[in-house]
C-alpha positions as CSV (number, residue, x, y, z in Angstrom):
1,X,51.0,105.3,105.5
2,X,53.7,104.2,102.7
3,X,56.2,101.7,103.3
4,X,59.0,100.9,100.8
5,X,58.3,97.9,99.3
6,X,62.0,97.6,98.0
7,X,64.2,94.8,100.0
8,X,66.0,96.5,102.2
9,X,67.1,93.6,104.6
10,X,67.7,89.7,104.2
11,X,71.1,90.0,102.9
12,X,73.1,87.0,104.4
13,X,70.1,84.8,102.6
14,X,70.3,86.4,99.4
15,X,74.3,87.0,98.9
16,X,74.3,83.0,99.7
17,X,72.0,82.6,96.9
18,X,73.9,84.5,94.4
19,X,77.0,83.3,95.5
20,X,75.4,79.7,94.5
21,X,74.6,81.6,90.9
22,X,77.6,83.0,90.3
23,X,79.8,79.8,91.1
24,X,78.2,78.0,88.8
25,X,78.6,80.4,86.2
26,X,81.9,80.5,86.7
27,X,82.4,76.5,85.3
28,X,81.1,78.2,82.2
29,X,79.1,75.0,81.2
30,X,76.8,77.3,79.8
31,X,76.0,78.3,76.4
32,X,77.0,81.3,75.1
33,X,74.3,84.1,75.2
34,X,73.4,83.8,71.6
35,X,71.7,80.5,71.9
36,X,68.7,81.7,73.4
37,X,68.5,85.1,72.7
38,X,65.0,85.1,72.1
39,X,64.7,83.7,75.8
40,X,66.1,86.3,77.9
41,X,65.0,89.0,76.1
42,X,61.1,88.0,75.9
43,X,62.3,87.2,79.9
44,X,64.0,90.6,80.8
45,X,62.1,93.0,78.7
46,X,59.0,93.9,77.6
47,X,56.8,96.4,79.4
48,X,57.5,98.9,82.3
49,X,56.5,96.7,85.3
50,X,53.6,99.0,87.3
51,X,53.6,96.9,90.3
52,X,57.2,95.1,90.6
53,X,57.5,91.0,91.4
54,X,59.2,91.3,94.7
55,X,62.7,90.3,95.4
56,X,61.8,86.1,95.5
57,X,60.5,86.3,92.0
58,X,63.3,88.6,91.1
59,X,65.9,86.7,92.3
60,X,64.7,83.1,90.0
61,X,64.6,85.9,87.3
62,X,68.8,86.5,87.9
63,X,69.3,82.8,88.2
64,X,67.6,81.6,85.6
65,X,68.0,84.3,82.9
66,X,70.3,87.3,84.0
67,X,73.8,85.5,84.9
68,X,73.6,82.6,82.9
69,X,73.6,84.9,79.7
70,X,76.5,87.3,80.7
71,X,79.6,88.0,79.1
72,X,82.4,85.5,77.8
73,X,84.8,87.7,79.4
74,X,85.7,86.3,82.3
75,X,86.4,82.9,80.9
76,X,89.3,82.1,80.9
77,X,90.2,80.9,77.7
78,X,88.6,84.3,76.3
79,X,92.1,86.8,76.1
80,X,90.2,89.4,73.6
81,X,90.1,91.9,75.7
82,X,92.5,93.3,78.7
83,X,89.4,93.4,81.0
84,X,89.0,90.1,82.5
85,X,86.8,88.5,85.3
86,X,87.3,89.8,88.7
87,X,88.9,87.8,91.3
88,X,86.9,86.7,94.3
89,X,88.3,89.2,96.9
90,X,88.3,92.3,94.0
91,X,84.3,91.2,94.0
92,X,84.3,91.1,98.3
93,X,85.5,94.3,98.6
94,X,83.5,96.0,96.1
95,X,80.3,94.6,97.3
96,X,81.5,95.7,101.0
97,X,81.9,99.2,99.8
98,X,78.5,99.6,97.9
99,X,77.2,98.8,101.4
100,X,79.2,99.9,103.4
101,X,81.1,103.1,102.0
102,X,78.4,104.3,98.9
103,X,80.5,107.3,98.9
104,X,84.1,107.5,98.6
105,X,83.9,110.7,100.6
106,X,84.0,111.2,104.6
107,X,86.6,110.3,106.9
108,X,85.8,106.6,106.9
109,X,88.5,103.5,106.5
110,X,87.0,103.5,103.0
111,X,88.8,106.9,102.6
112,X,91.8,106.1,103.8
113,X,92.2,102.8,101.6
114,X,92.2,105.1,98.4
115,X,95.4,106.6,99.4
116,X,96.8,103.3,100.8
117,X,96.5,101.6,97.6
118,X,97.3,104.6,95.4
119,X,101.1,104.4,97.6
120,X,101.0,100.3,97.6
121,X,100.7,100.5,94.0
122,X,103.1,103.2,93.3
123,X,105.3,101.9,95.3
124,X,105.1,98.4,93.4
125,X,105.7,100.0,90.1
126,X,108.3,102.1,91.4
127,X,106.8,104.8,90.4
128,X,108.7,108.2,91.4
129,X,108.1,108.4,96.0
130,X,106.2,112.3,94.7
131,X,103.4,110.7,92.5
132,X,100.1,111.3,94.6
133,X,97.2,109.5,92.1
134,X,93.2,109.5,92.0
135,X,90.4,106.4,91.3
136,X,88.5,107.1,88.3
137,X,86.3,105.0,86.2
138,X,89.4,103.6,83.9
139,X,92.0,104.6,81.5
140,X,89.6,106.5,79.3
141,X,88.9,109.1,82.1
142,X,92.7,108.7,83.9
143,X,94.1,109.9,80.5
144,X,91.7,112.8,80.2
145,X,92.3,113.4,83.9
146,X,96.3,113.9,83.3
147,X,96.5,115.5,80.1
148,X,93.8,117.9,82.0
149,X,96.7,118.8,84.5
150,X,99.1,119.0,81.5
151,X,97.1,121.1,79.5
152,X,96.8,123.2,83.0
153,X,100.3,122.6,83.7
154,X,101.3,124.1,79.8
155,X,98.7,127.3,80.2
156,X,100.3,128.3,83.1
157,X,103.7,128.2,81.7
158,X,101.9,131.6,79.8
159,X,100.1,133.2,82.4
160,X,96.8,131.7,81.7
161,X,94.3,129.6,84.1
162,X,92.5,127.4,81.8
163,X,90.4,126.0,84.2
164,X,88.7,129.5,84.5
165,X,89.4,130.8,81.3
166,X,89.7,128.3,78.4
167,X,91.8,127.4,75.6
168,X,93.9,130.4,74.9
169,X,95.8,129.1,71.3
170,X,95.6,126.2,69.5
171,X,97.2,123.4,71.4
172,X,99.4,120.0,70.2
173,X,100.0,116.8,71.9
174,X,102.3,114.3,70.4
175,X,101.7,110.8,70.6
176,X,102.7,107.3,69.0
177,X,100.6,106.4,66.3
178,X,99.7,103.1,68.4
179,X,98.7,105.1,71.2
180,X,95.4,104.4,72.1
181,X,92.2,106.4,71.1
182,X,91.6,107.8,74.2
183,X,94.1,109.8,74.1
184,X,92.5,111.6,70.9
185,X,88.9,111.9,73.3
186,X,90.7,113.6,75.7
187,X,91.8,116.2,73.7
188,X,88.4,116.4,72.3
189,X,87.0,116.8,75.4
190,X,89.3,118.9,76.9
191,X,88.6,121.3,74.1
192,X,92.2,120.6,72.1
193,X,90.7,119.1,69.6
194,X,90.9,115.5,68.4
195,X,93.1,117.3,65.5
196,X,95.8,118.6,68.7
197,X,96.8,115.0,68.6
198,X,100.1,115.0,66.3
199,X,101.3,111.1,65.5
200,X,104.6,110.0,65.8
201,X,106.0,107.6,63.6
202,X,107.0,104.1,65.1
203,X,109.6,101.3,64.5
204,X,108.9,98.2,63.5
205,X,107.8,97.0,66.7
206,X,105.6,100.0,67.4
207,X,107.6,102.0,69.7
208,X,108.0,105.3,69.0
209,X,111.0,107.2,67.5
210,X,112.6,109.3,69.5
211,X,114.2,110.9,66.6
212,X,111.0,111.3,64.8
213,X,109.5,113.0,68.3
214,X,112.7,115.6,68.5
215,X,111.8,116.4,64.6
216,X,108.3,117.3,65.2
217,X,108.9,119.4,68.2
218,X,111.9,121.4,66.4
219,X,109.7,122.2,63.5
220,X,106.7,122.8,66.3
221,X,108.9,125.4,68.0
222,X,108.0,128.3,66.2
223,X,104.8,127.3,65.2
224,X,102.7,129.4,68.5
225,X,101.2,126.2,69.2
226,X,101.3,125.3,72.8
227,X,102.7,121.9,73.1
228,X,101.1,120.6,76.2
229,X,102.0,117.1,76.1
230,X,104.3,113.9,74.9
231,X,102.4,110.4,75.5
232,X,104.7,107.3,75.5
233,X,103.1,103.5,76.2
234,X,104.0,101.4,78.6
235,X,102.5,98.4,76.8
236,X,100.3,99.4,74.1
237,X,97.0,97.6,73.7
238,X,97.7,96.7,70.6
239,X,101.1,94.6,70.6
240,X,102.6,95.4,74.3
241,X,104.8,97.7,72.7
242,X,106.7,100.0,75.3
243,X,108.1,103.0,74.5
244,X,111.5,104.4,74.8
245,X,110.5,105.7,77.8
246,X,113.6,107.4,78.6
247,X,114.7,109.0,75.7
248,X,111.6,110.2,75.2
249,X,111.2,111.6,78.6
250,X,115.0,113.6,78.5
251,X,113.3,114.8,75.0
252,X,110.1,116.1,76.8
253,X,112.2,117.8,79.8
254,X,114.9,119.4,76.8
255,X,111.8,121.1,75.5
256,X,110.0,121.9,78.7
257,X,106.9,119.7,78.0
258,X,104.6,117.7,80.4
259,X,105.2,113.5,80.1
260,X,102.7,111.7,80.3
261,X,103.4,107.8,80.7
262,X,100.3,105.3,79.7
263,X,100.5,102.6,81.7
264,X,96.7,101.5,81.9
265,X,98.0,97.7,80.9
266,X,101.6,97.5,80.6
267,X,102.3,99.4,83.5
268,X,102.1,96.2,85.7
269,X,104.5,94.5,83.8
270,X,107.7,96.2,85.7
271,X,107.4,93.6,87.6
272,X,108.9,90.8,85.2
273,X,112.6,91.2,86.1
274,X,113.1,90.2,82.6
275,X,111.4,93.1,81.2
276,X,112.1,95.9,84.0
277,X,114.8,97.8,82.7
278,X,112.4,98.7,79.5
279,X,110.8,101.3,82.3
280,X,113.6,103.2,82.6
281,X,112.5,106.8,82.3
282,X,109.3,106.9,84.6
283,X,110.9,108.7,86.6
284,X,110.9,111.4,84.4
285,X,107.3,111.0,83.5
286,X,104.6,114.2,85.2
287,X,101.8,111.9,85.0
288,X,101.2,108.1,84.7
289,X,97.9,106.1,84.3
290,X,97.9,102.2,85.5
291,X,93.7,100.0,85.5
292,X,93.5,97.7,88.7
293,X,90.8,96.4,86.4
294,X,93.1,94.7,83.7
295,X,96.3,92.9,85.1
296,X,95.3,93.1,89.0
297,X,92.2,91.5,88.9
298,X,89.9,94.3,89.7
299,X,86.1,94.6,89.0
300,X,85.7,96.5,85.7
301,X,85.3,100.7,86.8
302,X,89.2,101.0,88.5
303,X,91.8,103.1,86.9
304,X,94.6,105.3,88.3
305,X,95.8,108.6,87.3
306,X,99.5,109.6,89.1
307,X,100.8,112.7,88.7
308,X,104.3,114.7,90.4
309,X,102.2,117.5,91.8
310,X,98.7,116.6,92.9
311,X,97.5,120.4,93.8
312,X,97.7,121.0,90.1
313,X,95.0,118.5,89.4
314,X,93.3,120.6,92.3
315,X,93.6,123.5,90.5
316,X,92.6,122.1,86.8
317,X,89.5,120.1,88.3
318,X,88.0,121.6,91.4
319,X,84.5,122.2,91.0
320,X,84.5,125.0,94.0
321,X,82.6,124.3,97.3
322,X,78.9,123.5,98.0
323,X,77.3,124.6,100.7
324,X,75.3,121.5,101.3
325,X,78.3,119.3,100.5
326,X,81.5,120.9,101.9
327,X,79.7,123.8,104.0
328,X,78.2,120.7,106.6
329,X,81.8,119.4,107.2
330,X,84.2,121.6,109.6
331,X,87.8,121.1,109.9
332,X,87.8,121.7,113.6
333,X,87.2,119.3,116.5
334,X,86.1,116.3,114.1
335,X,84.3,113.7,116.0
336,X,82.5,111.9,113.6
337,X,83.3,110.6,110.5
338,X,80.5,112.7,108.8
339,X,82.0,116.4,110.2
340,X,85.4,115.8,107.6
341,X,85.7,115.2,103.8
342,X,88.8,113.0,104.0
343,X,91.1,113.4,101.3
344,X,89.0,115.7,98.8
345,X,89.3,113.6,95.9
346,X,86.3,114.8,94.3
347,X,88.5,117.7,93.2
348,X,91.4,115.9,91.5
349,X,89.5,114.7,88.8
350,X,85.9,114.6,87.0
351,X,83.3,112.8,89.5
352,X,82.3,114.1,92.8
353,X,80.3,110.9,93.7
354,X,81.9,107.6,93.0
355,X,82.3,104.7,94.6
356,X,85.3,103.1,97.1
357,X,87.8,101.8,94.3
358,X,90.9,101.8,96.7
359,X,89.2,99.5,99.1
360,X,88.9,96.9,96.2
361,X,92.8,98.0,95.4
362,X,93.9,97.2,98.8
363,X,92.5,94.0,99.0
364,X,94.1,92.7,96.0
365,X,97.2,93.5,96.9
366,X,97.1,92.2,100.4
367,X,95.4,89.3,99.7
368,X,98.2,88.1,97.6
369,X,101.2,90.9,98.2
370,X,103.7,92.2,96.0
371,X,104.8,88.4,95.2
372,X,101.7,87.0,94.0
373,X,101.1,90.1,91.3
374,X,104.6,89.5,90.1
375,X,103.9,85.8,89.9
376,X,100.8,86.6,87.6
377,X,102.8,88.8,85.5
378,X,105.7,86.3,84.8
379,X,103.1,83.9,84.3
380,X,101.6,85.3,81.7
381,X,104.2,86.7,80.2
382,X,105.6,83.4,79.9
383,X,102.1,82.6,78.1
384,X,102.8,85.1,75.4
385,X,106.9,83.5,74.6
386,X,105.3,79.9,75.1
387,X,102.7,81.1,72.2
388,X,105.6,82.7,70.3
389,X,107.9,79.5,70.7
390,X,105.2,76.9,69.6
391,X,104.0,79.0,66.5
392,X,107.6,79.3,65.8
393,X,107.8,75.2,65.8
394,X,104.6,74.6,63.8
395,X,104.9,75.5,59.8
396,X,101.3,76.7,59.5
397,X,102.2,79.5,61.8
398,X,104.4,82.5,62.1
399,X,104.8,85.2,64.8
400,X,104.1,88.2,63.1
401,X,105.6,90.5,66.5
402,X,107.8,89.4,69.3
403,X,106.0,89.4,72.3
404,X,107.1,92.0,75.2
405,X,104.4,91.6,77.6
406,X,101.6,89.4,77.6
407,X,100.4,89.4,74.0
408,X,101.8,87.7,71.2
409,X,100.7,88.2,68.0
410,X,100.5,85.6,64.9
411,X,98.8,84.0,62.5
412,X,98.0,80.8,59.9
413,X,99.8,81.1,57.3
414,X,99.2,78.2,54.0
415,X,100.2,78.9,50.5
416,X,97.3,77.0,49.1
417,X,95.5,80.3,50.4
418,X,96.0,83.8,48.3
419,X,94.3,85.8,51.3
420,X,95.7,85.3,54.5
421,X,93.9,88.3,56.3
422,X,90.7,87.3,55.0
423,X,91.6,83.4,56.4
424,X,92.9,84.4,59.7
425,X,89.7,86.3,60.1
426,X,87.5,83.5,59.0
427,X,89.6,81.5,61.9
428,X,89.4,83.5,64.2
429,X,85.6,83.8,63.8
430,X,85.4,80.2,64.2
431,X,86.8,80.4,67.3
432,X,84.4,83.1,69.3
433,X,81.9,80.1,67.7
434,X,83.5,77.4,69.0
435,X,83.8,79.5,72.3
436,X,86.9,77.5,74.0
437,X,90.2,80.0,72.9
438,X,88.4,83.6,72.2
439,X,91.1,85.7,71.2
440,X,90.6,88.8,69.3
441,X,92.9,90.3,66.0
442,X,94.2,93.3,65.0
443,X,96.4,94.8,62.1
444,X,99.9,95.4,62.3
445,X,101.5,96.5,59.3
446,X,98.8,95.7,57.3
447,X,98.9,91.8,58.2
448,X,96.1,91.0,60.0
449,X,96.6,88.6,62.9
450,X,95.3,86.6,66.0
451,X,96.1,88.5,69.3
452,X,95.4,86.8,72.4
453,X,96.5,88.8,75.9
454,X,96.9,86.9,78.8
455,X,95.9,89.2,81.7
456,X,93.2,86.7,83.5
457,X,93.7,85.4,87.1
458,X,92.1,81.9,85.9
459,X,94.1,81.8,83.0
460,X,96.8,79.7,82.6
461,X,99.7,77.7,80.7
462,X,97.2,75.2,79.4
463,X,94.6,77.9,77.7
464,X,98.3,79.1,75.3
465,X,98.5,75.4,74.4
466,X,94.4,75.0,74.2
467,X,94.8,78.4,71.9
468,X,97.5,77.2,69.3
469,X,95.5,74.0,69.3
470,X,92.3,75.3,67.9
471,X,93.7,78.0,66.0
472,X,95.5,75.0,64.0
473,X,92.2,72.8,64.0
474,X,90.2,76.2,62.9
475,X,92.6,76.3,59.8
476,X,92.3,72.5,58.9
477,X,89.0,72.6,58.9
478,X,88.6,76.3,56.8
479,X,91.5,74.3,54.4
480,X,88.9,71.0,53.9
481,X,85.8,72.8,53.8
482,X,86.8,75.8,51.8
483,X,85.7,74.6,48.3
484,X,81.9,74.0,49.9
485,X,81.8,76.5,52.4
486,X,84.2,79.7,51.5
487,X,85.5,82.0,49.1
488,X,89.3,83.1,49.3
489,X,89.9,86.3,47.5
């Protein structure tokens, strides 16, 4: 007789023990990864285990060498990326439904939460009362799951299923040339064609111009192309641009085209009374994208795809019924949870198994409601203009972009220095090694410059001041040591 020898049990024990591990790597007194390198990996590799160590032995192993070498992520003072660190409840919640709900399928409470949080947040970004949405993994797959519908939406339009017969003619999208790249996977995958993706020029602040969109479509009009989508930003990674969402929306509808709206960060910020009426227009959008996982907090693995009609994404995505899946559920006299499907989200989109994501929605916004997400995004919005104002004050900096939502971009500037990209970068690498302020850079208009996006729950008005502080120590110290140390070219 086998038994398992896995740990099936013990749980209130062993979640109190990683609670302990993970609190304390949240003070983030700990070195960064790096430093021992050589250490973990001797401690987490080498060769296949044949007979295990058992979960007490495997649990020192997490303490001592698994957590405390994880990610500078959710630090706070790291504002690289717009992931962050999970808040505690956004980490409750998705533990509860990995145990409790491993399946987002049945007609369970788990079920229901996805559409309760799909409405909560649609209603809190006013989104337009028809958008229906599905979970996914993130923006990646939430943009490939609505310019799916769009390029089904655009097929029909001719008389042709694309779901069930392909790509009929060669196919455009038009997009910013600051959108971001997934949009060019998404045509890739969705056989378009990374080449389908047409750029539109930009302003100086990297919105894109409406006048340059109307140009391209004109000239497109005649071209037998299929034009199956326009993609504006609602905060672009890159700066926090938004789009002219309106314009570009009554230029969409005037040629008869699917909009598409990506929100994935920027969405979020419609909340900033300051900033709301830069959203007009979404309710001219077809689709819209939003990621729990960036401004709300959520565990990584959490985006949002919206769109007006949610039988079309039915239509583009369904994978058809299984008899062992669909054929052991009847719609008639359900009396446990197991006889229904619940809303059939595994046919909106690309993943028939995946995990609860609404529950971990749900409970961030009713932990803190409506109010405490707009108090975040003000917050950190205000981190962006307070980064802004004191590089404004200082002469060694200059804002290089006006911030809109929660990134600001600047940089050092020194005229004893005849490369300022290649100093800025050189600062900005001392930074990561210094590990306090970890912002990241990018290049806008050929400048490069530091970028830090606030986004973090644990981050606040003291890591802007902490940043402009050691971005100005970082330059000192490039300035003195240059002659011994670097090379300005």
């Amino acid at each position: 007789m086998y038994q398992e020898r896995a740990e099936c049990g013990n749980l209130p024990e062993l979640l109190q023990q990683l609670g302990k591990y993970l609190e304390s790597y949240l003070q983030f007194e700990h070195p960064d990864a790096m430093c021992n390198e050589a250490s973990w990996k001797a401690m987490l590799g080498g060769a296949l285990p044949e007979q295990g160590t058992g979960s007490e032995q495997l649990m020192d192993i997490i303490r001592q060498h698994l957590i405390p070498n994880g990610s500078q992520v959710p630090k706070p003072g790291c504002t690289s990326f717009i992931t962050t660190g999970a808040t505690s409840m956004g980490i409750i919640a998705t533990l509860s439904g990995a145990v409790a709900a491993p399946q987002r399928v049945g007609l369970t409470a788990f079920n229901y939460l996805e559409e309760v949080s799909l409405q909560w947040m649609a209603e809190m970004f006013e989104l337009p009362t028809t958008m229906k949405g599905v979970y996914s993994s993130g923006g990646s797959v939430a943009n490939l799951v609505a310019l799916g519908a769009a390029r089904q939406w655009a097929f029909e339009k001719l008389g042709v299923n694309t779901a069930e017969e392909g790509i009929q003619k060669p196919c455009r999208l038009y997009a910013s040339s600051a959108c971001h790249r997934t949009i060019h996977r998404a045509a890739a995958v969705l056989g378009m064609g990374r080449s389908a993706v047409v750029s539109i020029a930009t302003d100086n602040n990297g919105r894109m111009c409406p006048a340059a969109l109307r140009q391209q479509l004109q000239a497109d009009a005649e071209s037998g192309f299929v034009s199956v989508a326009v993609v504006a930003n609602a905060g672009t990674t890159n700066t926090g641009a938004i789009d002219p969402l309106a314009e570009i929306g009554e230029i969409a509808q005037a040629f008869n085209i699917w909009f598409h709206v990506d929100g994935a960060y920027g969405l979020p910020g419609i909340l900033d009374p300051r900033i709301r009426p830069l959203y007009q227009g979404l309710a001219l959008a077809d689709s819209v994208i939003v990621d729990p996982h960036k401004w709300l907090g959520a565990p990584v693995g959490i985006g949002a795809t919206y769109v007006r009609d949610r039988s079309i994404l039915n239509r583009a995505f369904s994978q058809g019924p299984a008899d062992y899946l669909e054929g052991a559920c009847h719609d008639d006299n359900i009396e446990n949870s197991m006889l229904s499907m619940g809303v059939p989200y595994h046919d909106f989109g690309v993943e028939l198994s995946a995990p609860s994501r609404g529950a971990v929605v749900w409970a961030l916004i009713q932990e803190i409601g409506k109010t405490g997400m707009q108090e975040r995004i003000c917050r950190h919005n205000d981190m962006a203009r307070l980064v802004a104002e004191l590089a404004h004050s200082h002469p060694n900096l200059e804002v290089v972009q006006e911030p809109t939502l929660s990134i600001c971009c600047f940089r050092y500037i020194c005229n004893q220095v005849p490369n300022l990209n290649d100093f800025n970068k050189q600062i900005h690498r001392l930074l990561v090694q210094q590990g306090r302020s970890i912002p990241s850079t990018t290049i806008i208009n050929d400048t490069l410059v530091i970028r830090p996006c606030f986004v973090g729950a644990r981050t606040n008005e003291q890591h802007a001041r902490e940043l402009i502080e050691d971005v100005l120590s970082a330059g000192q110290q490039l300035l003195t040591n240059n002659h011994k140390q670097y090379t300005f070219s």
